[in-house]
C-alpha positions in Angstrom: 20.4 8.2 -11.0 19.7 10.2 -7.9 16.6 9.8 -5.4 15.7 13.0 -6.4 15.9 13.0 -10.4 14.0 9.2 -10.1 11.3 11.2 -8.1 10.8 13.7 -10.4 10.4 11.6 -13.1 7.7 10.3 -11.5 5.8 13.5 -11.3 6.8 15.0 -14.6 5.3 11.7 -15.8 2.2 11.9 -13.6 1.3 15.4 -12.3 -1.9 13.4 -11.1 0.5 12.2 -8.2 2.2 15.7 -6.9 -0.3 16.5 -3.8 0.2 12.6 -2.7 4.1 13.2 -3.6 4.2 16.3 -1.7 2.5 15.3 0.9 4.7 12.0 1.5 8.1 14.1 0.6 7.2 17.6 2.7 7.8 16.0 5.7 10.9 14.3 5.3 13.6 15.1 3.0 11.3 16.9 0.3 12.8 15.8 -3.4 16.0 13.8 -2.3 13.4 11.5 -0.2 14.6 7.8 -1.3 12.8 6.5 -4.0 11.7 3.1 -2.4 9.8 5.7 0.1 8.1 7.5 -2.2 7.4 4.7 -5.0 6.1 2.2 -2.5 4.0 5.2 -1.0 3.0 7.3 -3.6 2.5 4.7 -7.0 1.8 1.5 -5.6 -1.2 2.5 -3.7 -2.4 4.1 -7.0 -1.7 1.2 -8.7 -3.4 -1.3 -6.3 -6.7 0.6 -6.3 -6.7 0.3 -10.3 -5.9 -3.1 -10.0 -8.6 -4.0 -7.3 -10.9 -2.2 -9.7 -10.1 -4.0 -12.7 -9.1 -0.5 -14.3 -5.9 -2.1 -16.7 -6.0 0.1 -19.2 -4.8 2.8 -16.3 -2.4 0.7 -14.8 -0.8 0.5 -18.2 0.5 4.0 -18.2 2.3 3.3 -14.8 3.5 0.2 -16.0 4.8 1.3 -19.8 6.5 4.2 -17.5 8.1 1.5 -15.5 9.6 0.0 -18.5 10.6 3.1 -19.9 12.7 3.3 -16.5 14.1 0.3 -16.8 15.4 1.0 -20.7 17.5 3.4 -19.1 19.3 0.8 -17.8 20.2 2.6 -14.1 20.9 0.3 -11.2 19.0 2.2 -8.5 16.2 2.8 -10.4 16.2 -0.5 -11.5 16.2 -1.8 -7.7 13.3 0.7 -6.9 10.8 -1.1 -10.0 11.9 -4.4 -8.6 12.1 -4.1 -4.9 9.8 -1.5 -3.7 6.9 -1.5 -7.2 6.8 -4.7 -8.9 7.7 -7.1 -5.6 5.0 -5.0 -3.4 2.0 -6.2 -6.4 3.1 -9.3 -6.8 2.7 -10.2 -3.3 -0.8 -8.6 -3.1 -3.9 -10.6 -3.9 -4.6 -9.9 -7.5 -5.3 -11.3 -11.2 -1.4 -12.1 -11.3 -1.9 -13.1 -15.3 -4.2 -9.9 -16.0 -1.2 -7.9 -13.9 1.5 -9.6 -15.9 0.1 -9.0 -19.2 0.1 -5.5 -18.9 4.3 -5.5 -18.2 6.7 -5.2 -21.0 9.3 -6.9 -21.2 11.8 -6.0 -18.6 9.3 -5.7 -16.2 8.0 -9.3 -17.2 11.8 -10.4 -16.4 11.6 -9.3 -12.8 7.8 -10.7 -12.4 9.3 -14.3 -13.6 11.9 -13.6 -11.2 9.2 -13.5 -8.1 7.1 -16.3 -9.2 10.0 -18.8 -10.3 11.3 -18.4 -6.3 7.7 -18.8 -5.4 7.3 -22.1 -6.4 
């Protein structure tokens, strides 16, 4: 998968996120802007304030859309869920068990990644 198909999934899937999208992409390399960039800078703040707020039932569009990326069983969009989504939350200061009960399971396998090298 390409930078710029990943990133438009992400918009198709969330038209709420286009101006912040646009905003972050306009000024680089518009659509084929990497997807760490514009996941860590576009969703993850989105899904931190829902988390902060105790708003689960919205992060669990974001998250059921992360699973459904992972199903399609592509290596860089897989890395961009692990590395630049999931790792960024589970290194803020949150409900980790409220967090992790809202990820399916391939999500769930990359959260028990983070925490078993945690401990």
């Amino acid at each position: 998968m390409t930078s710029k198909s990943l990133n438009l999934k992400l918009v198709a899937a969330f038209p709420e996120l286009e101006q912040a999208y646009r905003e972050q992409t306009e000024w680089q390399e518009g659509d084929e802007t990497g997807s760490h960039v514009v996941y860590e800078d576009v969703l993850v703040p989105v899904m931190r304030m829902l988390i902060k707020s105790g708003n689960y039932q919205n992060v669990q569009k974001y998250t059921d859309f992360l699973e459904e990326l992972l199903a399609l069983d592509d290596e860089y969009a897989a890395n961009v869920i692990a590395v630049s989504v999931i790792e960024n939350i589970f290194f803020d200061n949150i409900d980790k068990k409220a967090f992790k009960a809202l990820l399916g399971q391939k999500c769930s396998a990359i959260w028990d990644g983070y925490e078993a090298t945690e401990g």
